[in-house]
Jmol script that loads the backbone (N, CA, C; Angstrom):
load data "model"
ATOM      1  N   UNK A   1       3.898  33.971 -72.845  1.00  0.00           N
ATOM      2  CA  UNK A   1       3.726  32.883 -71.901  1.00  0.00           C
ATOM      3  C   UNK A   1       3.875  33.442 -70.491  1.00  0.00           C
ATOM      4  N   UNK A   2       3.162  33.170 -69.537  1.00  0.00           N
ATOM      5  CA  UNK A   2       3.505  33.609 -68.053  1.00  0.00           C
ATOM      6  C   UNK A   2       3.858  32.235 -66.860  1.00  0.00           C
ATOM      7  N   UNK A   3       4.155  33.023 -66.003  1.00  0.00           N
ATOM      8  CA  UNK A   3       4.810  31.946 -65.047  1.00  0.00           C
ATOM      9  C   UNK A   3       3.991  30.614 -64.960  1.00  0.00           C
ATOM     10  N   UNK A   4       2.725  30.904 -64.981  1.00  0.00           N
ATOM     11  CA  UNK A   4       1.789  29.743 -64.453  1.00  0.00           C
ATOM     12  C   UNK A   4       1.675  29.053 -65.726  1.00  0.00           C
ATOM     13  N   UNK A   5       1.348  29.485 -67.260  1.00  0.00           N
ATOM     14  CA  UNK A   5       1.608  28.645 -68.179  1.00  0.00           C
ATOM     15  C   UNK A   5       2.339  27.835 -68.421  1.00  0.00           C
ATOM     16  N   UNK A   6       3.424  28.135 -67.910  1.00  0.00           N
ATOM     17  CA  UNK A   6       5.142  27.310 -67.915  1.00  0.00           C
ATOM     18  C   UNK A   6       5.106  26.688 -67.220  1.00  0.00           C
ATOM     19  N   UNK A   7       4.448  26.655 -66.033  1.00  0.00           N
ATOM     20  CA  UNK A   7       4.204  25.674 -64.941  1.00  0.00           C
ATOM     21  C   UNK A   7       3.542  24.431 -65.158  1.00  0.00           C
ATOM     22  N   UNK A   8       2.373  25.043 -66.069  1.00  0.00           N
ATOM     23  CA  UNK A   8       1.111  24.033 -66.356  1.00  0.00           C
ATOM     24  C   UNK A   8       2.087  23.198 -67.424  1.00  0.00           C
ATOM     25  N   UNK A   9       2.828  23.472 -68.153  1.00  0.00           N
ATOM     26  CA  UNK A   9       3.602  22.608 -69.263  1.00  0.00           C
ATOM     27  C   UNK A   9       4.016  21.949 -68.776  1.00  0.00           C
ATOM     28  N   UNK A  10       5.440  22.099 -67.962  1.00  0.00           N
ATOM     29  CA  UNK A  10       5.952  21.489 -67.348  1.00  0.00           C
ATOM     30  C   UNK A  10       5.410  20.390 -66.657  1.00  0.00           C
ATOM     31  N   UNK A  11       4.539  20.994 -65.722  1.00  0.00           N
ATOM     32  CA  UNK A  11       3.640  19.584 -65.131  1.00  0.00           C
ATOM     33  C   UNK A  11       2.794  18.881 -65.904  1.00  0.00           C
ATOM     34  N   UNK A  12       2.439  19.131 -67.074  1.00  0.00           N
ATOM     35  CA  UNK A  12       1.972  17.956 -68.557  1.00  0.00           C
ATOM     36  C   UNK A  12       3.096  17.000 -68.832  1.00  0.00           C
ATOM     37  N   UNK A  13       4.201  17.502 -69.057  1.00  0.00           N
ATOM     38  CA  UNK A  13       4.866  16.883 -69.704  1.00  0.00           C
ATOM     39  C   UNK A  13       5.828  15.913 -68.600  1.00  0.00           C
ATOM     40  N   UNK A  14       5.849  16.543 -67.003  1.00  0.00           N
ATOM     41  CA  UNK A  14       6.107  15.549 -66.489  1.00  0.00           C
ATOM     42  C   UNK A  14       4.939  14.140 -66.378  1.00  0.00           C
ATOM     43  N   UNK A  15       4.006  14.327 -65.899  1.00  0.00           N
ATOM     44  CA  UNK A  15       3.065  13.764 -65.871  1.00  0.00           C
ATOM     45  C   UNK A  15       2.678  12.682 -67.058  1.00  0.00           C
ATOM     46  N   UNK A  16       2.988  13.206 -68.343  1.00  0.00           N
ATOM     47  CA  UNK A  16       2.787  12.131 -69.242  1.00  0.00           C
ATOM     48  C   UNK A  16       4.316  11.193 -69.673  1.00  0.00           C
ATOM     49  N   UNK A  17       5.073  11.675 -69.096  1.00  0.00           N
ATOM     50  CA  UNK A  17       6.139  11.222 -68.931  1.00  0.00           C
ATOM     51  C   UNK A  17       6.189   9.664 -67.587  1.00  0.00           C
ATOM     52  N   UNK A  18       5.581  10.148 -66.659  1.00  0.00           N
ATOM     53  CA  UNK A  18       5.467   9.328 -66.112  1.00  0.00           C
ATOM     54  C   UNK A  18       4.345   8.443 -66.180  1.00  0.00           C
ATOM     55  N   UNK A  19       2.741   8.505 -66.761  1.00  0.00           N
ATOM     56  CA  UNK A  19       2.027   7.825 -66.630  1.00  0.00           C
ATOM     57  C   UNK A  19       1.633   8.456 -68.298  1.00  0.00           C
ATOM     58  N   UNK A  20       2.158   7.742 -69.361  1.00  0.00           N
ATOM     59  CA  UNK A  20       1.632   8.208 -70.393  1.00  0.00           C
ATOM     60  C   UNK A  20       0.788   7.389 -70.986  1.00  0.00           C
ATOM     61  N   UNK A  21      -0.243   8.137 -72.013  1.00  0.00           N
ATOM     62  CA  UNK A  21      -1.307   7.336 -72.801  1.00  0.00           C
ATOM     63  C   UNK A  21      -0.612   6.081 -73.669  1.00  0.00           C
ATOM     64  N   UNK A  22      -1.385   4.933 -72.813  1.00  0.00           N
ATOM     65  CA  UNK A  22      -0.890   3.744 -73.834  1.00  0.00           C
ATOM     66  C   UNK A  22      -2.365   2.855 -74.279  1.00  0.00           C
ATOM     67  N   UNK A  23      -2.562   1.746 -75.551  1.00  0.00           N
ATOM     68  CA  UNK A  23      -3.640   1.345 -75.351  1.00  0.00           C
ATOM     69  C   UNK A  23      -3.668   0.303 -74.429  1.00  0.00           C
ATOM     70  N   UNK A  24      -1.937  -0.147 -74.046  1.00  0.00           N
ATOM     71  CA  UNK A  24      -1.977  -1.208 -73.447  1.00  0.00           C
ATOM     72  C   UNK A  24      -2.335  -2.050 -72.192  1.00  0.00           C
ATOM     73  N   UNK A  25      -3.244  -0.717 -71.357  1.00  0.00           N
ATOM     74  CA  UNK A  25      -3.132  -0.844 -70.107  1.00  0.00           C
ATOM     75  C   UNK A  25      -4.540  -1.683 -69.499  1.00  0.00           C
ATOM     76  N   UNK A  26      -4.412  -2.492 -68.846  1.00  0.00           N
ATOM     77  CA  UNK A  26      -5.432  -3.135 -68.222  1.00  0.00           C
ATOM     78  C   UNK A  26      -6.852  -2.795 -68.182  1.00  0.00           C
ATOM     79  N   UNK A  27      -6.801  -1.718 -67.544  1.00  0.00           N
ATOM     80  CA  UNK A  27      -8.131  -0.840 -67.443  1.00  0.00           C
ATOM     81  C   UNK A  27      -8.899  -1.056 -68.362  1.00  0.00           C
ATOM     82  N   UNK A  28      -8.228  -0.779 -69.860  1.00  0.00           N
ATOM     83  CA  UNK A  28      -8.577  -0.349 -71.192  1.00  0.00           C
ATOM     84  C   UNK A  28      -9.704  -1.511 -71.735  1.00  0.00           C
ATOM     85  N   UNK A  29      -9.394  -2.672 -70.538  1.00  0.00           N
ATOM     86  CA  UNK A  29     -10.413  -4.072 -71.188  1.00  0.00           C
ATOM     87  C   UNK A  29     -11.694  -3.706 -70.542  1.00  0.00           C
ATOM     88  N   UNK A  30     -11.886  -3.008 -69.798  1.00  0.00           N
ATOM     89  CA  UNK A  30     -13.229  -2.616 -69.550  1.00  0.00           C
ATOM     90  C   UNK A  30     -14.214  -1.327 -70.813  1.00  0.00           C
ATOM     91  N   UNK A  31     -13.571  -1.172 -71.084  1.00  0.00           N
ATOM     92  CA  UNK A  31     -14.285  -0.464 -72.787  1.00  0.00           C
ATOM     93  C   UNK A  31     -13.538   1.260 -72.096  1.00  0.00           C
ATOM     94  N   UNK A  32     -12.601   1.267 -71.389  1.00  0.00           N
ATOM     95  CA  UNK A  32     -12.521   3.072 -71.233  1.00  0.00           C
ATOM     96  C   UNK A  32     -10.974   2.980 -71.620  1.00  0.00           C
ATOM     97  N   UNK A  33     -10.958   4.187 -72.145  1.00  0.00           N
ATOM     98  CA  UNK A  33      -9.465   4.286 -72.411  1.00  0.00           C
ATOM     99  C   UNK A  33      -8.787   5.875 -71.879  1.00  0.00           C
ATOM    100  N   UNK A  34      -9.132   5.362 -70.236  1.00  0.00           N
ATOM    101  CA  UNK A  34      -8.072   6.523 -69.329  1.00  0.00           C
ATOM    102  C   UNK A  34      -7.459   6.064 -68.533  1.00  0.00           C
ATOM    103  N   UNK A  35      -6.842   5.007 -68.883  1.00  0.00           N
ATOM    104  CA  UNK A  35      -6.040   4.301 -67.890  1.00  0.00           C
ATOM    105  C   UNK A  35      -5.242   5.583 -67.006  1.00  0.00           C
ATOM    106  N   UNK A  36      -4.203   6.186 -68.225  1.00  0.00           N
ATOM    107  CA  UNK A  36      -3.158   7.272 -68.032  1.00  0.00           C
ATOM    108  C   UNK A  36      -3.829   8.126 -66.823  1.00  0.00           C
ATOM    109  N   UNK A  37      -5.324   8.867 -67.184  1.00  0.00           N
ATOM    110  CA  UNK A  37      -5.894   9.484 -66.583  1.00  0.00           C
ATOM    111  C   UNK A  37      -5.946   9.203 -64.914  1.00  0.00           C
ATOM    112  N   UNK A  38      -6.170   7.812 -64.394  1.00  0.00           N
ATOM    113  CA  UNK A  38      -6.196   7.158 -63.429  1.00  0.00           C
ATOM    114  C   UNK A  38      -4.852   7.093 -62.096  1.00  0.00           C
ATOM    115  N   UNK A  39      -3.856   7.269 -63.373  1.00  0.00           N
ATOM    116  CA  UNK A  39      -2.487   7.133 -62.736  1.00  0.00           C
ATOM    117  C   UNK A  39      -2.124   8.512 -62.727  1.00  0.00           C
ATOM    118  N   UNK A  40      -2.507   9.511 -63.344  1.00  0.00           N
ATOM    119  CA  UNK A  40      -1.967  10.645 -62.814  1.00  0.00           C
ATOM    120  C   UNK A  40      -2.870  11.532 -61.550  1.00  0.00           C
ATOM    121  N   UNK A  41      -3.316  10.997 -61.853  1.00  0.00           N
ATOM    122  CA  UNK A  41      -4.684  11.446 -60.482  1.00  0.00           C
ATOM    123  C   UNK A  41      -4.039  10.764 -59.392  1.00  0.00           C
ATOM    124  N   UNK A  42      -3.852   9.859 -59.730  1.00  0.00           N
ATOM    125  CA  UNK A  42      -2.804   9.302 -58.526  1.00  0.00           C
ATOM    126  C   UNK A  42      -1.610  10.246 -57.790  1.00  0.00           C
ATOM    127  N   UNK A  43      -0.497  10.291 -58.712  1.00  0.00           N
ATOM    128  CA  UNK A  43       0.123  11.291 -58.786  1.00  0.00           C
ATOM    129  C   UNK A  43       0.207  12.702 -58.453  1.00  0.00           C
ATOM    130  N   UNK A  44      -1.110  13.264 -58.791  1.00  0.00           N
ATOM    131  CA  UNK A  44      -1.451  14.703 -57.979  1.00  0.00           C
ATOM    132  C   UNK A  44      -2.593  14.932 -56.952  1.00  0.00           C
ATOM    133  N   UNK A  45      -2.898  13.595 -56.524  1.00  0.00           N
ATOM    134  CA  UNK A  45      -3.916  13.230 -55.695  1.00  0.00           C
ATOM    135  C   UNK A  45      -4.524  13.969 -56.203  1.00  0.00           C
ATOM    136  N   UNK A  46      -5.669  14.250 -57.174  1.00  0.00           N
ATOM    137  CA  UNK A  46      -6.379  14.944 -57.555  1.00  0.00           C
ATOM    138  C   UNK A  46      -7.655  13.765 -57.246  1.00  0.00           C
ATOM    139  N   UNK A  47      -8.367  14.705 -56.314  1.00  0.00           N
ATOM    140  CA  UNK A  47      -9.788  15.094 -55.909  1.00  0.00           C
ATOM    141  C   UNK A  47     -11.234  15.622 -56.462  1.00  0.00           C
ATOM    142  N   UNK A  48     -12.221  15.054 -56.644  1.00  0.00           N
ATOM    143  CA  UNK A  48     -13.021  15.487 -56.769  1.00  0.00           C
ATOM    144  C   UNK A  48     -14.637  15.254 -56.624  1.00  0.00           C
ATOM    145  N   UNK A  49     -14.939  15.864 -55.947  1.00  0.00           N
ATOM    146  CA  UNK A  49     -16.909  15.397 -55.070  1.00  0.00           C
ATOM    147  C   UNK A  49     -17.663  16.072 -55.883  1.00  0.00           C
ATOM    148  N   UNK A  50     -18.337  15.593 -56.959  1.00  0.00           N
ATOM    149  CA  UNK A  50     -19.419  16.520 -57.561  1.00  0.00           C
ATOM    150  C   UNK A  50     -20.678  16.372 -56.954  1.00  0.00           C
ATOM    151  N   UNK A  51     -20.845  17.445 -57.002  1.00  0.00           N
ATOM    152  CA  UNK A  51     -22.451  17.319 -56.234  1.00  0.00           C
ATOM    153  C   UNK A  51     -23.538  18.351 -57.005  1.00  0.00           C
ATOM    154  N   UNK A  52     -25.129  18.103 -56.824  1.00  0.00           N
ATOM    155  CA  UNK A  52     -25.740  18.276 -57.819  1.00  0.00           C
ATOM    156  C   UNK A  52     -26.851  18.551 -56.977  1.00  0.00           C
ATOM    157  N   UNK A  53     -27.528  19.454 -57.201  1.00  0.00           N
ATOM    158  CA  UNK A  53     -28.103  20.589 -55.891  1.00  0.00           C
ATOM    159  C   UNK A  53     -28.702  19.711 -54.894  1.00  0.00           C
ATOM    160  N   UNK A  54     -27.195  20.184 -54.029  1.00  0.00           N
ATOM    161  CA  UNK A  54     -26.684  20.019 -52.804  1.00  0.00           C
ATOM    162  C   UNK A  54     -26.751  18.782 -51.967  1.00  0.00           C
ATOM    163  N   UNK A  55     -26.038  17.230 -53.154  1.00  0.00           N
ATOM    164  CA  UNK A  55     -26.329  15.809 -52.425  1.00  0.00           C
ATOM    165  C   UNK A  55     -25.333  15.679 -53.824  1.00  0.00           C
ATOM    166  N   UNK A  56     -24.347  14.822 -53.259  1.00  0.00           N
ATOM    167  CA  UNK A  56     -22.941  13.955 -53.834  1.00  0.00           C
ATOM    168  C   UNK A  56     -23.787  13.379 -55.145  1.00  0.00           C
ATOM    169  N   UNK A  57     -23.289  13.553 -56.020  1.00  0.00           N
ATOM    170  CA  UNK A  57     -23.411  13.298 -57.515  1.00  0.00           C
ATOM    171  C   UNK A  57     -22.958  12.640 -58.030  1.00  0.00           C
ATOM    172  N   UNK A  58     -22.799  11.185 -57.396  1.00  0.00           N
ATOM    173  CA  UNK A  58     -21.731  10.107 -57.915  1.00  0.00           C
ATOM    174  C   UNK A  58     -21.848   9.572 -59.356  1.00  0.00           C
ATOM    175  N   UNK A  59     -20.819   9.129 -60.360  1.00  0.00           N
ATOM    176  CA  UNK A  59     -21.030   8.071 -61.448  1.00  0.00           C
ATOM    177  C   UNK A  59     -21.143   6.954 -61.204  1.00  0.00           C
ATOM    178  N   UNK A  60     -21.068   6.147 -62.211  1.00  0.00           N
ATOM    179  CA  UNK A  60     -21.381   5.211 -61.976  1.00  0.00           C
ATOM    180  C   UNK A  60     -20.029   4.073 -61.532  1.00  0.00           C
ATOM    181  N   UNK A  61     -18.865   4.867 -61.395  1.00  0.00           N
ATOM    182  CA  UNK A  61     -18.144   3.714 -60.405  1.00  0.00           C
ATOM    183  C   UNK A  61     -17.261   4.829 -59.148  1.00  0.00           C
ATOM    184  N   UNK A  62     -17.982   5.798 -59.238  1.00  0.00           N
ATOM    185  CA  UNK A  62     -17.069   6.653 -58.022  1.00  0.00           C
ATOM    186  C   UNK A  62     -17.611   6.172 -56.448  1.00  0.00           C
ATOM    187  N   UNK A  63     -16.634   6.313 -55.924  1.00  0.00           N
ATOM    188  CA  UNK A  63     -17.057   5.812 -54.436  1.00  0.00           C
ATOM    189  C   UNK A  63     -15.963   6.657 -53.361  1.00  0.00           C
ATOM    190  N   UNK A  64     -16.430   7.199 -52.109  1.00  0.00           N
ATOM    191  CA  UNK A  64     -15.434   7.195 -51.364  1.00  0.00           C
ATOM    192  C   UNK A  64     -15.287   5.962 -50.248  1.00  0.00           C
ATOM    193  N   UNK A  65     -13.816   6.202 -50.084  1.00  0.00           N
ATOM    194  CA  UNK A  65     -13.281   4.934 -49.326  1.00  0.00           C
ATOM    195  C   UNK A  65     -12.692   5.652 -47.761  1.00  0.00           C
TER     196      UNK A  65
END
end "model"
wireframe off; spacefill off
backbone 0.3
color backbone group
């Protein structure tokens, strides 16, 4: 195991600790089941702009605000 593996654990297991997979979550009535996913992105402000040769590549509910 190396430093950064131990790292990456650690921050799993905090992370699902704090926003863990449930079916129960609101979101989930729209037919997706990443609620969890939603809230930890929160959490590590995790970012991301895909783009698709060379013009923003949005889905179908991404938006910036």
């Amino acid at each position: 195991m190396t430093t950064q593996s131990g790292l990456i654990e650690d921050i799993d297991q905090w992370l699902e600790h704090l926003a863990p997979f449930r079916k129960n979550y609101k979101h989930h009535e729209t037919g997706e089941d990443n609620g969890d996913s939603h809230l930890k992105a929160l959490l590590t402000h995790t970012k991301s702009l895909p783009i698709t040769a060379g013009k923003l590549d949005f889905g179908r509910w991404q938006r910036i605000f």
